[in-house]
Wavefront OBJ file of the C-alpha trace (Angstrom):
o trace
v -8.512 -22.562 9.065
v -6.320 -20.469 7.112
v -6.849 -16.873 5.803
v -8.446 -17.667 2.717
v -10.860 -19.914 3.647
v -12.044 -17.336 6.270
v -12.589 -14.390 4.189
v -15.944 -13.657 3.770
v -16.849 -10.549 2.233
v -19.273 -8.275 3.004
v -21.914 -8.124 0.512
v -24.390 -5.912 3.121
v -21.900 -3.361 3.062
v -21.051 -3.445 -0.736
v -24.792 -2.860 -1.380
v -25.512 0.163 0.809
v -21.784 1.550 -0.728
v -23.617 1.025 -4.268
v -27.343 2.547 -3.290
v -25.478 5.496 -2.289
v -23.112 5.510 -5.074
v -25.915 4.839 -7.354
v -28.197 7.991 -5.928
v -25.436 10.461 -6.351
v -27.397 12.129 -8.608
v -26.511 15.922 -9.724
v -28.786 18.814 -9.001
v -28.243 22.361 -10.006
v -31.649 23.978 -8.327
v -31.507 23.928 -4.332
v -34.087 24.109 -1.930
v -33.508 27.795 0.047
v -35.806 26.806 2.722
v -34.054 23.767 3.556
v -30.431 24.640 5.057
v -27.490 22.122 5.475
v -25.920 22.536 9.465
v -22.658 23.086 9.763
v -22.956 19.589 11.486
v -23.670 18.175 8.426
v -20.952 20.068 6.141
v -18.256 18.960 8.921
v -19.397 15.392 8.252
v -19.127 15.428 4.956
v -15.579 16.866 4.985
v -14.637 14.422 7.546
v -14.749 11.867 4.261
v -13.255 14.165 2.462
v -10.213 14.493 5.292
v -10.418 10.620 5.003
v -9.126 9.628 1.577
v -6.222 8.570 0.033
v -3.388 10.413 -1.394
v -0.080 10.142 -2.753
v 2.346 9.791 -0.481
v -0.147 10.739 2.032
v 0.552 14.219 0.914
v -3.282 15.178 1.755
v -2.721 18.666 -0.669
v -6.249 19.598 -0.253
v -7.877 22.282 1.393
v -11.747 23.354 1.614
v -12.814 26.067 1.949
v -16.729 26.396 3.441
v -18.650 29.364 1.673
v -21.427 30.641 3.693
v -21.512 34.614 2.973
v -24.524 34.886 0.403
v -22.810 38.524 -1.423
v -19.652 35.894 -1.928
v -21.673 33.289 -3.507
v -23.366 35.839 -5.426
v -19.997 36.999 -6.703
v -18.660 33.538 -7.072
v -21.872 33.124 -9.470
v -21.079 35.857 -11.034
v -17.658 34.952 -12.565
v -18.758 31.618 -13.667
v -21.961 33.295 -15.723
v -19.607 35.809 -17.512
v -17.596 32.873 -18.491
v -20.807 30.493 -19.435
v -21.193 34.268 -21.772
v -17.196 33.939 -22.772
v -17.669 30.409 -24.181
v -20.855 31.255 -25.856
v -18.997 33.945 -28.032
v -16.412 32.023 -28.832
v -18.823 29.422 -30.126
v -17.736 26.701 -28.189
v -20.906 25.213 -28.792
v -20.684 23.804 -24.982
v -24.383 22.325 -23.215
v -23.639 25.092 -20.386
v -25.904 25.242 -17.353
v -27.164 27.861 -15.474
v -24.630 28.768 -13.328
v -27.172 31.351 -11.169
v -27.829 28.274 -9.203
v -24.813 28.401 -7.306
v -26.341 31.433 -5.503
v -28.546 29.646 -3.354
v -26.389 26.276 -2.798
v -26.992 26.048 1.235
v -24.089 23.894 1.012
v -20.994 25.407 -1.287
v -17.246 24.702 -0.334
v -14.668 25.538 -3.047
v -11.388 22.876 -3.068
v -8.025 24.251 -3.564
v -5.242 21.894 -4.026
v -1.656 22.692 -2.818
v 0.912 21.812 -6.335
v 3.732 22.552 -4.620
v 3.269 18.923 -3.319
v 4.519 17.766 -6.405
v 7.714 17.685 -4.722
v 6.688 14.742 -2.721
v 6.351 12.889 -5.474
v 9.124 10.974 -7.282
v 10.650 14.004 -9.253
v 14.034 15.409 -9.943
v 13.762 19.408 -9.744
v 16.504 19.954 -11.689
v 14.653 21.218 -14.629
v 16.124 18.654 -17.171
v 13.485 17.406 -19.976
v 13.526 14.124 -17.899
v 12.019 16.307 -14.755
v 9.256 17.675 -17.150
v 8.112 13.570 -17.810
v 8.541 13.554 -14.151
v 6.642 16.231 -12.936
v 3.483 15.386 -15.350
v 3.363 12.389 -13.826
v 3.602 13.831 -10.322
v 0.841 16.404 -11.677
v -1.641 13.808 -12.625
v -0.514 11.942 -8.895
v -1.946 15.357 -7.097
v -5.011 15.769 -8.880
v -6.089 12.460 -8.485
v -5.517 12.513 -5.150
v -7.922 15.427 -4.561
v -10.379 14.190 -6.896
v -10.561 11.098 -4.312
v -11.041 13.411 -1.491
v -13.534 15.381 -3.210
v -15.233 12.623 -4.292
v -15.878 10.891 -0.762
v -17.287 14.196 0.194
v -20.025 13.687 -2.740
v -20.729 10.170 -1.362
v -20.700 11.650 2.380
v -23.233 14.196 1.346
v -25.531 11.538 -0.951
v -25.461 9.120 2.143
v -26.581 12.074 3.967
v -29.761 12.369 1.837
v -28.298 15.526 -0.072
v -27.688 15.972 -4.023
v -24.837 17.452 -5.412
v -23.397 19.892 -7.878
v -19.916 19.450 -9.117
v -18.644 22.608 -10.869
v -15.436 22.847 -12.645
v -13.956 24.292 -15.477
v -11.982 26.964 -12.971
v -8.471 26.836 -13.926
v -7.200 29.440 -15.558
v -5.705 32.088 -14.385
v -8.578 34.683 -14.303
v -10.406 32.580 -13.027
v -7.820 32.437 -9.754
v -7.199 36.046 -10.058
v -10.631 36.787 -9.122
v -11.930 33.652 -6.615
v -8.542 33.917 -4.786
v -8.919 37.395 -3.052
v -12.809 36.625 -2.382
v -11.783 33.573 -0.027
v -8.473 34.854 1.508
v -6.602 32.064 -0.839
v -3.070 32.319 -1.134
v -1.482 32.574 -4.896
v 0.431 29.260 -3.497
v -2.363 27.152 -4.040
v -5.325 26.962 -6.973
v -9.116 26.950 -6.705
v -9.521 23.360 -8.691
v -13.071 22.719 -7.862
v -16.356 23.632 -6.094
v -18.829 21.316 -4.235
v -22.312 22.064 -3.948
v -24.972 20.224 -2.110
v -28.358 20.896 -0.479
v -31.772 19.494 -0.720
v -33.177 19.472 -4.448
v -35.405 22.360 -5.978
v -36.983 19.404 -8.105
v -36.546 15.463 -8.235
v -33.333 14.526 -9.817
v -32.817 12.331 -12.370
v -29.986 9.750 -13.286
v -28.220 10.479 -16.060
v -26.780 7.768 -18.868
v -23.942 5.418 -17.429
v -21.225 3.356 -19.927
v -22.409 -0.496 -19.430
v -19.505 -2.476 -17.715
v -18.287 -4.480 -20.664
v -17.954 -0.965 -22.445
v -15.414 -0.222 -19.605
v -14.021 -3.308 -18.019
v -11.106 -5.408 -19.713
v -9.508 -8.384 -19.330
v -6.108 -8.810 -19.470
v -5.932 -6.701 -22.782
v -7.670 -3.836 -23.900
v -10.852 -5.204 -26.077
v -10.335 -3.179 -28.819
v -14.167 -3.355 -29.738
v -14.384 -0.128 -27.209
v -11.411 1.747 -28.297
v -12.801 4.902 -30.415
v -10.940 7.243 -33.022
v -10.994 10.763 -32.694
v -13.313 10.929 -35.257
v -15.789 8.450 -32.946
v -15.167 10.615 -30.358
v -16.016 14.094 -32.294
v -19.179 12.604 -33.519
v -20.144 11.648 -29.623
v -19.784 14.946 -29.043
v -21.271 16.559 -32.070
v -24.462 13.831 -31.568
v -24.731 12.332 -28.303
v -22.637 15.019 -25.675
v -25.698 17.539 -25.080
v -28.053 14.138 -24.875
v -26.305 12.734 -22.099
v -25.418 15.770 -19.874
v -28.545 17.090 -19.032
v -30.958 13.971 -19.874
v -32.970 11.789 -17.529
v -31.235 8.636 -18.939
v -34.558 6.979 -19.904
v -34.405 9.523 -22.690
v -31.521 8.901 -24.335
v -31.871 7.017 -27.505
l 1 2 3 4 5 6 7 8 9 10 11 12 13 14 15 16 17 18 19 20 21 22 23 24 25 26 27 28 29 30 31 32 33 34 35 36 37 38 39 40 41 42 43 44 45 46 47 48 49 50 51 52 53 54 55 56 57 58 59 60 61 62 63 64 65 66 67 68 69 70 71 72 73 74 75 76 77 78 79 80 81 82 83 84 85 86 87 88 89 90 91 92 93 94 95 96 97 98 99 100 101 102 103 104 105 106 107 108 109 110 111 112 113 114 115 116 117 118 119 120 121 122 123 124 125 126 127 128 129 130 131 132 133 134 135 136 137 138 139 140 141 142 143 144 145 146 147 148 149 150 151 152 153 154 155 156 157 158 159 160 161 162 163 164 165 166 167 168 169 170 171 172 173 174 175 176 177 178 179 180 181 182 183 184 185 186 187 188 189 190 191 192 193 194 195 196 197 198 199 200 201 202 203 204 205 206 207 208 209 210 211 212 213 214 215 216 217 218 219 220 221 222 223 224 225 226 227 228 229 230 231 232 233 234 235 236 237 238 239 240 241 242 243 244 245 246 247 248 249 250
């Protein structure tokens, strides 16, 4: 019997991949009676240690944030910049970012860049480099969004919901995390995970069908949008689907 004909996949596995991938559901209100054990956090960044990277660089570190006056402060930064953006009428659906106070489970990612040299590059500084090195860029950060992101599967498997918070990369923003975690200016605070049991029942939130993102062969043009598509999505549907139980969404 050759190779072929023996495959069989594994349907039982695909399924319990896709409950859990389905039940990733965000949360931004934790339950502070209910604490995650450092058993569990170690678990979850044992997927994370797990993933794939480019050139099996692995440029990720986590860093595990248990110290509540560090969370506090943490909370802190990302509120006066919720505050920022309001002033500057960005007009963005902003949560409350208070809630990372009492996240029982909060690790902040840093990723390494100076792993772009790993990657094909030239360091030589010529324009050709620059094409280069945005390439290598996008390389790095998609390898730690595939580490982060088996840690959100690790901790939904788990039983846990999730808070992905972003939106942490400029430069104040690493001038004042860095010193509160002992991070070195070499590397950059990219992300922070939060997960812990839910203050309230989470809710799924609206999903692209699969013909509006699956293509065959060619691009189907009939899901290709202008700019102008895209700036009425966000002027008219944005706010509906980030923080809407998708069973609301018109």
């Amino acid at each position: 019997m050759d190779d072929v004909t023996a495959f069989k996949p594994n349907l039982a596995r695909y399924h319990a991949l896709m409950d859990v991938v389905r039940n990733r559901l965000t949360t931004r209100a934790f339950r502070q009676d209910i604490p995650v054990p450092r058993e569990h956090i170690e678990m979850v960044l044992e997927a994370a240690r797990h993933a794939p990277s480019g050139a099996n660089a692995q440029p990720w570190h986590y860093i595990v944030v248990t110290d509540p006056a560090v969370k506090k402060q943490i909370a802190d930064y990302f509120v006066a910049e919720a505050t920022k953006r309001a002033k500057m009428k960005m007009k963005f659906p902003t949560p409350n970012y208070r809630g990372l106070e009492n996240a029982p489970g909060f690790v902040v990612v840093a990723a390494d860049f100076r792993f772009l040299r790993a990657f094909p590059v030239l360091l030589d500084g010529s324009e050709l480099d620059k094409l280069y090195q945005a390439n290598a860029e996008r390389i790095l950060l998609q390898s730690v969004a595939a580490s982060t992101m088996s840690a959100h599967l690790a901790a939904a498997a788990l039983g846990y919901q999730v808070w992905w918070v972003t939106a942490i990369g400029q430069d104040d923003a690493q001038a004042s995390l860095r010193p509160l975690l002992g991070v070195p200016d070499d590397l950059a605070i990219i992300d922070i995970m939060l997960f812990g049991v839910p203050a309230k029942p989470p809710y799924k939130r609206w999903k692209k069908t699969l013909p509006q993102i699956m293509n065959w062969d060619r691009f189907d043009m009939a899901n290709y949008m202008t700019v102008e598509d895209i700036d009425a999505w966000v002027r008219e549907t944005r706010h509906k689907v980030m923080y809407r139980d998708e069973t609301k969404v018109d």
